[in-house]
C-alpha positions as semicolon CSV with decimal commas, in nm:
position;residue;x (nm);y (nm);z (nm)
1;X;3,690;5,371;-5,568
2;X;3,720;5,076;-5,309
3;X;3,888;4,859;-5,584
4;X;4,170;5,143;-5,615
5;X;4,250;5,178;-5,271
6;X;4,252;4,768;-5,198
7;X;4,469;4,764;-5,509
8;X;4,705;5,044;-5,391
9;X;4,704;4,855;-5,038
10;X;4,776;4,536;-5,155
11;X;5,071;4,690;-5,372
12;X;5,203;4,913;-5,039
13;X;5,244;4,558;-4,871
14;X;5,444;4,435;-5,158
15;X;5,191;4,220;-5,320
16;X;5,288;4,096;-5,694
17;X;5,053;4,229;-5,980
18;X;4,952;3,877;-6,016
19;X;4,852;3,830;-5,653
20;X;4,672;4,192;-5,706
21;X;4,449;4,082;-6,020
22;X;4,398;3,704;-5,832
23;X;4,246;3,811;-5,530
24;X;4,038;4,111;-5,720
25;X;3,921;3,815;-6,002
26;X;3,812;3,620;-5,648
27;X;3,619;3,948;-5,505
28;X;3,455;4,004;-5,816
29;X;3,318;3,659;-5,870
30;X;3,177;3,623;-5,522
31;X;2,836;3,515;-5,447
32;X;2,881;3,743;-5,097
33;X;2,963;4,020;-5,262
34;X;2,780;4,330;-5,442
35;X;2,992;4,562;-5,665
36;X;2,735;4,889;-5,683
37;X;2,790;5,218;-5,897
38;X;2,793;5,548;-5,707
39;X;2,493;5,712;-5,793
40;X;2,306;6,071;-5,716
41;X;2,143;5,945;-5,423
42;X;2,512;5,762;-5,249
43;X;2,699;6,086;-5,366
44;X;2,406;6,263;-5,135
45;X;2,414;6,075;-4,847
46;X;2,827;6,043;-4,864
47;X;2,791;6,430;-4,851
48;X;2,564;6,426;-4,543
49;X;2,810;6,120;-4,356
50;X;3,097;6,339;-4,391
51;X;3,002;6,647;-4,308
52;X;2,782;6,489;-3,978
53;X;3,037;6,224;-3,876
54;X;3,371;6,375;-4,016
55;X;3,470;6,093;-4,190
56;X;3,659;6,108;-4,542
57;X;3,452;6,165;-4,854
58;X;3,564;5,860;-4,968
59;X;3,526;5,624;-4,664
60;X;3,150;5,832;-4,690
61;X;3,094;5,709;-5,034
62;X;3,155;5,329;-4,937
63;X;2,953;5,374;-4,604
64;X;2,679;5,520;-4,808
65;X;2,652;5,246;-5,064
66;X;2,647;5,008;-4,753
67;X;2,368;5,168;-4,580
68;X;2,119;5,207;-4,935
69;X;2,220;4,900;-5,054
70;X;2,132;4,716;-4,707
71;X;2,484;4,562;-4,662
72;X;2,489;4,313;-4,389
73;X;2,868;4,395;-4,318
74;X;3,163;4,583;-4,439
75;X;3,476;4,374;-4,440
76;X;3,755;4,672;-4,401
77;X;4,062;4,757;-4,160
78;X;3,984;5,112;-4,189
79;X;3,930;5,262;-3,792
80;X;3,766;5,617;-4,002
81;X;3,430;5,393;-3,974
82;X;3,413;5,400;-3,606
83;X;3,270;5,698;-3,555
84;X;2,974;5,512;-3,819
85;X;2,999;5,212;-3,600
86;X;2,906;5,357;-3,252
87;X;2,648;5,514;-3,412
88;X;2,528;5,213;-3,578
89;X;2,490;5,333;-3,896
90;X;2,680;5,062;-4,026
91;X;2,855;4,698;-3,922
92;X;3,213;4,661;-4,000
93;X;3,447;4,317;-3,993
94;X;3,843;4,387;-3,972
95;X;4,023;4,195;-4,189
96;X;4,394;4,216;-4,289
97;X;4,543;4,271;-4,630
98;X;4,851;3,972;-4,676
């Protein structure tokens, strides 16, 4: 789900297919970062963050995973985690795509 919608980002600023499938090769084969499946107990808990916290399903889903999977930061320019932040459910980094 997150790779889609950094893909369809990337390509909304104009980035080249190439440039797409270089920086997703680099994500993937970072130490830093964990790749995780969506499983019963995130599709639970991404239920219960967006009906609590009003935040997109699928912003819930990628906070979820975060939380059980004991991220130490989320790296996103999305401002639907705020609501997560104040309540520090979760820590998130801004960064900018291009």
């Amino acid at each position: 789900m997150v790779f889609a919608e950094t893909i369809k980002k990337l390509m909304q600023k104009g980035a080249s297919r190439q440039v797409v499938g270089s920086f997703m090769a680099a994500i993937e084969s970072s130490e830093k970062i964990q790749v995780a499946i969506a499983e019963k107990t995130i599709a639970a808990e991404a239920a219960n963050i967006s009906l609590r916290h009003n935040v997109p399903l699928s912003d819930s889903f990628v906070a979820a995973t975060c939380r059980l999977h004991e991220c130490d930061v989320l790296l996103s320019a999305d401002t639907d985690y705020q609501a997560l932040v104040k309540q520090k459910y979760i820590r998130v980094k801004s960064w900018q795509l291009i």
